[in-house]
N, C-alpha and C positions, 0 to 999 in steps of 0.2 A: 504494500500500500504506500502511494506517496502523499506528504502532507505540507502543505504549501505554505512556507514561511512568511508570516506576516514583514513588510516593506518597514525601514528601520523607524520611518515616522510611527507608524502607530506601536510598535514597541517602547517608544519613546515616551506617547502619549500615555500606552497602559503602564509604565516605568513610574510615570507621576505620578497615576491615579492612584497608585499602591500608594506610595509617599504621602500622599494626601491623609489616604486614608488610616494608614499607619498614624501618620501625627494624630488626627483628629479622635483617634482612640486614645493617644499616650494624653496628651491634651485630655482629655475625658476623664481620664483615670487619675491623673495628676490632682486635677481639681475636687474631683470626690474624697481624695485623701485626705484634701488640706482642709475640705471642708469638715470632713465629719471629727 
């Protein structure tokens, strides 16, 4: 089976989404901490 490598932009794109969403949980968690 062949499986057709996404073109460098959109790995790019999903590279940040992750990033984003990574922070936006540490960020999340950080603040629950500090607050309780």
């Amino acid at each position: 089976m062949l499986f057709r490598v996404p073109e460098p932009a959109s790995w790019a794109m999903m590279l940040v989404g992750f990033a984003a969403i990574g922070t936006a949980f540490r960020r999340r968690g950080a603040f629950i901490a500090h607050a309780a």
